[in-house]
Steps between C-alpha positions, in 0.01 A plus 500: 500500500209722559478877574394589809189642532567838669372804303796750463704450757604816768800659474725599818478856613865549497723337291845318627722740485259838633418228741823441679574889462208601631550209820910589547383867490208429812724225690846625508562807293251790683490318857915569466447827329290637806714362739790648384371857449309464853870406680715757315209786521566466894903496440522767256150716552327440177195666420171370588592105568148423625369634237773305241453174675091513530517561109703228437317279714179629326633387179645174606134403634386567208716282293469198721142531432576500127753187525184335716227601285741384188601186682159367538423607106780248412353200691157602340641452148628228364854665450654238770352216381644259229162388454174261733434216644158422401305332724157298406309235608502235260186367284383279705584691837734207617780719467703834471653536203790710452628669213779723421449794294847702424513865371770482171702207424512193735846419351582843691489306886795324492703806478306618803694439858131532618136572404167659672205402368159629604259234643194527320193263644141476389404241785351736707842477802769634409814536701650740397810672703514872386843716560 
């Protein structure tokens, strides 16, 4: 099996677990918080609930531009790929050739329930589907 050729390969922004904190935090966790101190500032005259909730919100923005701008950093590494598809033309031109270059063990797929690998194609078109 051959190496592939990338350099040093880019590491995700966030790892898996700040990740899903960081996403929970922006998607459920502050959008609940403000809610909740916005309805029970009005029931029980807290202090200053526009003020509470537009901080909140303030914050939450900014992590859902962290779990974005950490979201694309993981597609742009190679973190959720097992390994390529390598795509060439062959010798002659006649033909693609296709070749399958796997990052670690190939013994390790069949304990896989699935695999992504990244489509890599010198032939000039390249379909590639990005997330």
């Amino acid at each position: 099996m051959s190496v592939s050729s990338h350099a040093k390969p880019q590491s995700p922004m966030l790892g898996d677990g700040a990740y899903n904190v960081v996403k929970k935090s922006a998607t459920i966790v502050l959008p609940a918080l403000a809610t909740l101190y916005f309805a029970l500032a009005q029931l029980w005259n807290f202090p200053e609930p526009e003020k509470v909730v537009a901080s909140i919100t303030a914050l939450n923005t900014f992590l859902g531009v962290l779990v974005q701008v950490s979201k694309k950093s993981y597609y742009a590494s190679n973190a959720p790929y097992v390994g390529e598809i390598k795509v060439e033309d062959s010798d002659d031109g006649s033909r693609k050739v296709f070749s399958l270059v796997v990052n670690g063990d190939p013994e390790d797929l069949e304990t896989m329930d699935s695999a992504t690998f990244k489509v890599n194609s010198d032939t000039g078109s390249n379909p590639i589907i990005k997330p």
